[in-house]
ROSE-4610 file (N, C-alpha, C; in Angstrom, 1 decimal, always signed):
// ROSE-4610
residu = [X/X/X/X/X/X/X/X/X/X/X/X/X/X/X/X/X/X/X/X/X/X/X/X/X/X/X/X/X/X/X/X/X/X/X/X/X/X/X/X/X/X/X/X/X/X/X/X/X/X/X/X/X/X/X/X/X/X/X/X/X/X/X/X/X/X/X/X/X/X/X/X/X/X/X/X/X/X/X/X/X/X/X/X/X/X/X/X/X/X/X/X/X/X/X/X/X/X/X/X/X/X/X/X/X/X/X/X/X/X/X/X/X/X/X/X/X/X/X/X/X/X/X/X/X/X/X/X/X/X/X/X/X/X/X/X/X/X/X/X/X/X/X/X/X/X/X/X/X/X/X/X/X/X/X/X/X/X/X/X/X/X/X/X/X/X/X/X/X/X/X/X/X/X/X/X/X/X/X/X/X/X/X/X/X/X/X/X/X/X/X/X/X/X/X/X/X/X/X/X/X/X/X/X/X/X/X/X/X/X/X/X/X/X/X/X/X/X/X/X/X/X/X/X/X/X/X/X/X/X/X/X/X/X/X/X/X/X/X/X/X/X/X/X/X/X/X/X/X/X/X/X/X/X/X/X/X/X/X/X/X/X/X/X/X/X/X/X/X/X/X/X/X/X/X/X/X/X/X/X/X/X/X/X/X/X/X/X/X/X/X/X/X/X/X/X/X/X/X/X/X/X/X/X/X/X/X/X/X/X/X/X/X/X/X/X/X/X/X/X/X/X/X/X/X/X/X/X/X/X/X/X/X/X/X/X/X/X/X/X/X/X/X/X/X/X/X/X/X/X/X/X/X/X/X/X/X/X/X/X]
num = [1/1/1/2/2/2/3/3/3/4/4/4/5/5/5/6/6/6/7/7/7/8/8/8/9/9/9/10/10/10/11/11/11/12/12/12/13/13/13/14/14/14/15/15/15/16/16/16/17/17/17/18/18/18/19/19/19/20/20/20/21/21/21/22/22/22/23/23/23/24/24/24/25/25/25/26/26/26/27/27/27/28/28/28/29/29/29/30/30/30/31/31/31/32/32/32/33/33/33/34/34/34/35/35/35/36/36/36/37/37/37/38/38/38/39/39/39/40/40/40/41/41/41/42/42/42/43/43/43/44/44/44/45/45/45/46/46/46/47/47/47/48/48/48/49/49/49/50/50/50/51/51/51/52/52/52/53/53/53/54/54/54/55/55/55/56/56/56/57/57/57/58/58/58/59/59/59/60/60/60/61/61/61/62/62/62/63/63/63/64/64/64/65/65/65/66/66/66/67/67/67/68/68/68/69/69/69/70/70/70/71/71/71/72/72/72/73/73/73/74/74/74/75/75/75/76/76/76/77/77/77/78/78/78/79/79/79/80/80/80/81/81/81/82/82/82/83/83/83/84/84/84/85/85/85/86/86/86/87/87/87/88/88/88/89/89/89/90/90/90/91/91/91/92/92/92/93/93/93/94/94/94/95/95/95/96/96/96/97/97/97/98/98/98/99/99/99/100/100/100/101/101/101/102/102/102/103/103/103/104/104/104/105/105/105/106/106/106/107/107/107/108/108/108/109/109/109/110/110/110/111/111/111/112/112/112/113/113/113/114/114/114/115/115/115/116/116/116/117/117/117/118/118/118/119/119/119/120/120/120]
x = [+22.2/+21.2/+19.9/+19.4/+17.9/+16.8/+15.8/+15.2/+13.5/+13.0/+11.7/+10.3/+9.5/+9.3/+7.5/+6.7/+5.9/+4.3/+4.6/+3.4/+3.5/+4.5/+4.5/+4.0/+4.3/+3.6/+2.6/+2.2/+1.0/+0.2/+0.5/-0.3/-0.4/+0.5/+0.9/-0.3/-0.1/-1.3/-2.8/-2.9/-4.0/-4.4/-3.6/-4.3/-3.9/-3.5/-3.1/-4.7/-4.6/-6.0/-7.2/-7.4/-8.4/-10.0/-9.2/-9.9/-10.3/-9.7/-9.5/-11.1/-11.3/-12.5/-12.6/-13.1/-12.7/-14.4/-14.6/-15.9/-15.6/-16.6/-16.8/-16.2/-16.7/-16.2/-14.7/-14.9/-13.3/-12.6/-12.2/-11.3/-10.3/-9.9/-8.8/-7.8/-6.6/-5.4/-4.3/-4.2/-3.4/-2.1/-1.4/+0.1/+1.2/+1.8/+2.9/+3.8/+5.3/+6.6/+7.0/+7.3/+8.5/+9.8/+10.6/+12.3/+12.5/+12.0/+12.2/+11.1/+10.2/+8.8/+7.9/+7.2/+6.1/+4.9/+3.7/+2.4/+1.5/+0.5/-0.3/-1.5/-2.7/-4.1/-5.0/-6.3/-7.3/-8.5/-9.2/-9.7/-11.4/-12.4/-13.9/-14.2/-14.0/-14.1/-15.9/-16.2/-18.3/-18.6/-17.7/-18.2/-17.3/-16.0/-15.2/-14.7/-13.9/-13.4/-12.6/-11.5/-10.3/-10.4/-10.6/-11.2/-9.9/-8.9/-7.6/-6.1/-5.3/-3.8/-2.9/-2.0/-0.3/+0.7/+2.1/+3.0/+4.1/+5.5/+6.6/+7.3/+6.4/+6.8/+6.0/+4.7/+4.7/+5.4/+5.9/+7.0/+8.3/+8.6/+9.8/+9.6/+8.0/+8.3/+7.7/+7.9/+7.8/+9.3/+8.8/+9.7/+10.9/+10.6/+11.7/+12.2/+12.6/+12.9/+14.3/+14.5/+15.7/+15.8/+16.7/+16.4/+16.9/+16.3/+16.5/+15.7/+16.1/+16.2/+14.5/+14.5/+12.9/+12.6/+12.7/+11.6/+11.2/+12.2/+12.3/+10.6/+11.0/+10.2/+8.7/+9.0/+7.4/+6.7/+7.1/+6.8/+6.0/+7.1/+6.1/+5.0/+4.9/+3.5/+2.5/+2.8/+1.7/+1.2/+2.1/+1.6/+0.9/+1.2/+0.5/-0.7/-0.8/-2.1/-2.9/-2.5/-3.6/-3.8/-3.2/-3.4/-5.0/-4.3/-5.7/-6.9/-6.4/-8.0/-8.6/-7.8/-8.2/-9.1/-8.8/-9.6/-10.9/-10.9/-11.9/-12.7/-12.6/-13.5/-13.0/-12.2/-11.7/-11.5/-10.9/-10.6/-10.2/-10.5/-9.9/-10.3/-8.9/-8.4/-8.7/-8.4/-8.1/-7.0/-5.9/-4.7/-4.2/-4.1/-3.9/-2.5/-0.9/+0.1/+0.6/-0.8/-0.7/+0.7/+1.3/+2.5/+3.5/+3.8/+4.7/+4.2/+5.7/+5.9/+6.1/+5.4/+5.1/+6.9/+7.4/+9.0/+9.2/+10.4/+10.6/+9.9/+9.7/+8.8/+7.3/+6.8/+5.5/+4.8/+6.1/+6.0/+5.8/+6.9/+7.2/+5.8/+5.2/+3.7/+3.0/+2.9/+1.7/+2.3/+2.8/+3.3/+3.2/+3.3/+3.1/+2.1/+0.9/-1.0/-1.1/-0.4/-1.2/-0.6/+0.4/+1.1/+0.5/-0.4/-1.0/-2.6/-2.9/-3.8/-5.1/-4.5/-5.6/-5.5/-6.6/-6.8/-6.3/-5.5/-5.8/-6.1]
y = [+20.4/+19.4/+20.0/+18.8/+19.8/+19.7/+21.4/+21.0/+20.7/+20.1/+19.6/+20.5/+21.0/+21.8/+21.3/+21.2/+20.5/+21.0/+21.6/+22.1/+21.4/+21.9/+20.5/+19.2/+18.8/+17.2/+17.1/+18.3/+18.4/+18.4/+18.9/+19.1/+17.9/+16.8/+15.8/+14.9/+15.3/+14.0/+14.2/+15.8/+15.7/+15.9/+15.7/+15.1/+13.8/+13.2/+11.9/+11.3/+11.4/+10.7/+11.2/+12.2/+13.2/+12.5/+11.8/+11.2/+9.8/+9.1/+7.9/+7.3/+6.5/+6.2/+4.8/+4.0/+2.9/+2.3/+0.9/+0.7/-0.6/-1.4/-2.2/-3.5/-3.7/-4.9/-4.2/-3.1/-2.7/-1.3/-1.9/-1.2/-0.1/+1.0/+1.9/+1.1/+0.7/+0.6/+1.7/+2.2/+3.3/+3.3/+3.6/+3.4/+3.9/+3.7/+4.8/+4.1/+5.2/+4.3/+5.5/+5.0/+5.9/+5.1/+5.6/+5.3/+4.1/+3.6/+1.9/+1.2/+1.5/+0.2/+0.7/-0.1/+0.3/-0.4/+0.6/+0.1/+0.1/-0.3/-0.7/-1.3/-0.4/-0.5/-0.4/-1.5/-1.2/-0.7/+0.6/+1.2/+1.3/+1.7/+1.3/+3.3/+3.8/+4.9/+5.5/+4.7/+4.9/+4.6/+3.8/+3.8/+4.3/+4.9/+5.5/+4.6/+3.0/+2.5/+1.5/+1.4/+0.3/-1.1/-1.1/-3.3/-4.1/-3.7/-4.6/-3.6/-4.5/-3.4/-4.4/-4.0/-5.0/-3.8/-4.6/-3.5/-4.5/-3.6/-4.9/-5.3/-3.8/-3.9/-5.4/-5.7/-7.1/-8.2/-8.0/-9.0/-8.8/-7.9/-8.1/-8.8/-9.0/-9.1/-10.7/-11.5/-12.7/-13.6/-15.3/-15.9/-15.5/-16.2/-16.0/-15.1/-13.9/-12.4/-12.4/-11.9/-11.4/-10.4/-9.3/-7.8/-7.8/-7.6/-7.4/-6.1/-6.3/-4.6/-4.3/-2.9/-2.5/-2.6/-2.5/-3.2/-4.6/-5.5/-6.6/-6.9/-6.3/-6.1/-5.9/-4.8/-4.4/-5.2/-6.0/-6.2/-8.1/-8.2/-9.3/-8.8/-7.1/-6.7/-7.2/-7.0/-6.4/-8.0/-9.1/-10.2/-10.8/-10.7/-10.8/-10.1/-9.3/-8.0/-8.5/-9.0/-9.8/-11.0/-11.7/-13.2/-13.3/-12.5/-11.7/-10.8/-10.6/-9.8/-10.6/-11.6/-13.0/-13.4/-14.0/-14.8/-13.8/-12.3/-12.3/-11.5/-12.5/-11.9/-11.0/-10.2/-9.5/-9.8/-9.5/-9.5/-8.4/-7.5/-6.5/-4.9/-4.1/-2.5/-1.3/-0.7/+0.4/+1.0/+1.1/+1.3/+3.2/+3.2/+4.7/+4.9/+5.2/+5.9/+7.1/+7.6/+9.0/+10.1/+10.0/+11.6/+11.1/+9.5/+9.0/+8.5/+8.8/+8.3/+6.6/+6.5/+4.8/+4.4/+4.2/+3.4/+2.8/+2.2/+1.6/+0.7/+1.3/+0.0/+0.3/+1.5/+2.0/+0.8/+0.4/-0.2/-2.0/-1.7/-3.2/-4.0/-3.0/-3.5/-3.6/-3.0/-2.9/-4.6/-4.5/-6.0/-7.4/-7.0/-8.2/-8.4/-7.3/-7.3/-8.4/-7.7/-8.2/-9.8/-10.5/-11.4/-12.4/-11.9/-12.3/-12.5/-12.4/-12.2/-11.2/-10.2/-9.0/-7.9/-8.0/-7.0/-5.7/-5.1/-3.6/-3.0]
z = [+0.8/+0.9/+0.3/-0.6/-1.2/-0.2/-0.1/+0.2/+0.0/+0.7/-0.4/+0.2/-1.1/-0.7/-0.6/+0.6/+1.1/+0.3/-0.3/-1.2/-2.4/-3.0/-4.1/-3.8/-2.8/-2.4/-1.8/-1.4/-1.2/-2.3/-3.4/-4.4/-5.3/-5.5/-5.9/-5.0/-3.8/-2.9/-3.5/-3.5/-3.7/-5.0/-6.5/-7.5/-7.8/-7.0/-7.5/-6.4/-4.8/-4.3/-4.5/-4.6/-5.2/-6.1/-6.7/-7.6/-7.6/-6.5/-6.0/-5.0/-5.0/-4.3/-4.0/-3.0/-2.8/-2.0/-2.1/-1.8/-0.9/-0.6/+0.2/-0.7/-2.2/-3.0/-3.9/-3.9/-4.5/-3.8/-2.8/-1.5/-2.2/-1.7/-1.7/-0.8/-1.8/-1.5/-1.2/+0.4/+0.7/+1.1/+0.5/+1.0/+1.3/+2.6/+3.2/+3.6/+3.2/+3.5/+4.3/+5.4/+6.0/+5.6/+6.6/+6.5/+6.7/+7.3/+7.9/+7.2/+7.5/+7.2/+6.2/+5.8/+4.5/+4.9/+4.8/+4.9/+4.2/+3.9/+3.2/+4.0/+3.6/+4.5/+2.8/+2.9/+2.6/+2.7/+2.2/+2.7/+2.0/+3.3/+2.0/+2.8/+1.0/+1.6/+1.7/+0.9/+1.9/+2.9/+3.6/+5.3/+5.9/+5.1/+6.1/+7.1/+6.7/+7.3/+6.7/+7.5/+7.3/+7.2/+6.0/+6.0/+6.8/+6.2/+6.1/+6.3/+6.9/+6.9/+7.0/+6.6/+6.9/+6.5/+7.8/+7.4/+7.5/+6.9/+7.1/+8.5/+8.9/+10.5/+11.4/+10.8/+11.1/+10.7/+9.4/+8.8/+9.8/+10.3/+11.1/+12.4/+12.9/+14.2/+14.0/+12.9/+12.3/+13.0/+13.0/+13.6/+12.8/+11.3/+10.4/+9.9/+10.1/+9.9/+9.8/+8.5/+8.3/+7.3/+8.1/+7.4/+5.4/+5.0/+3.6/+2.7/+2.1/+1.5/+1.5/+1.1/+1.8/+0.4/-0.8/-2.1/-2.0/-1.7/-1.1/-0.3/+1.2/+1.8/+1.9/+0.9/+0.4/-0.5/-1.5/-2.5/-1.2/-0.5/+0.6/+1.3/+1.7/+2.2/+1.4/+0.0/-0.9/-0.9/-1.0/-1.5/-0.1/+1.0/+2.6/+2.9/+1.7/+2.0/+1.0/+0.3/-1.3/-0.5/+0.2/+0.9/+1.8/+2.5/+3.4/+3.0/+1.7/+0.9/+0.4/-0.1/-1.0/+0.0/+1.8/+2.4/+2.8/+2.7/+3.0/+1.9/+0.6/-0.5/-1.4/-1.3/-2.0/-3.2/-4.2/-5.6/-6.5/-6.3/-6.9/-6.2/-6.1/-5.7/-6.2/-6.2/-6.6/-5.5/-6.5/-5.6/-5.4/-4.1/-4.1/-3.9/-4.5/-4.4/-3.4/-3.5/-2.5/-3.1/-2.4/-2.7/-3.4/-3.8/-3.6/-5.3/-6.1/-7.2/-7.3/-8.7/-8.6/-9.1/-8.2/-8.4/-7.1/-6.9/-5.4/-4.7/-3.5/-2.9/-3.1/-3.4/-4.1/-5.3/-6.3/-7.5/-7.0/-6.1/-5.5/-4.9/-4.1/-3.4/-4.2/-5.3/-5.9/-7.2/-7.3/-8.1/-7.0/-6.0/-5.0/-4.8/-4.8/-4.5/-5.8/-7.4/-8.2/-8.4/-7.9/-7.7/-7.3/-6.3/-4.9/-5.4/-7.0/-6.9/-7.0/-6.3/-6.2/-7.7/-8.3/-9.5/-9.6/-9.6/-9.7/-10.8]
């Protein structure tokens, strides 16, 4: 089994967010997938606070839920998270990847934001 070695992705986080900055009219789009669920929060990094968030973990606890694959999944956060950025003004991101290479459900959210409307 390989194992991964946590400096590299540390180093990966921190040139990929490093550089990232997010405001009150164009939010930091933050994103983390664990094993099961994927999240996705808007962030205004001058006040140092969380405008907006959605996870799939809310989509599961939805009337109509039924498990389907987690790109799937994600790619409905992103468009649920642009729905709700849309109602409250939003329009365009700046999307942060964080450690996580843009493929999968990384690629999937961020195509559902822009789906949904939201600029990146």
């Amino acid at each position: 089994m390989k194992k991964v070695n946590t400096d590299r992705v540390d180093r990966r986080k921190k040139r990929v967010s490093g550089n990232i900055f997010g405001t009150k009219e164009k939010p930091r789009v933050s994103v983390y997938a664990s094993n099961v669920y994927t999240y996705a929060q808007m962030i205004n990094d001058s006040d140092r606070k969380t405008l907006l968030a959605f996870s799939s973990l809310q989509l599961a606890k939805g009337e109509k839920y039924t498990k389907e694959k987690k790109t799937v999944e994600a790619k409905k956060v992103g468009l649920e998270l642009a729905n709700i950025a849309k109602k409250s003004g939003i329009k365009e991101a700046v999307f942060d990847r964080g450690k996580y290479s843009y493929k999968g459900r990384v690629k999937a959210l961020a195509e559902g934001l822009r789906k949904g409307g939201i600029k990146i």
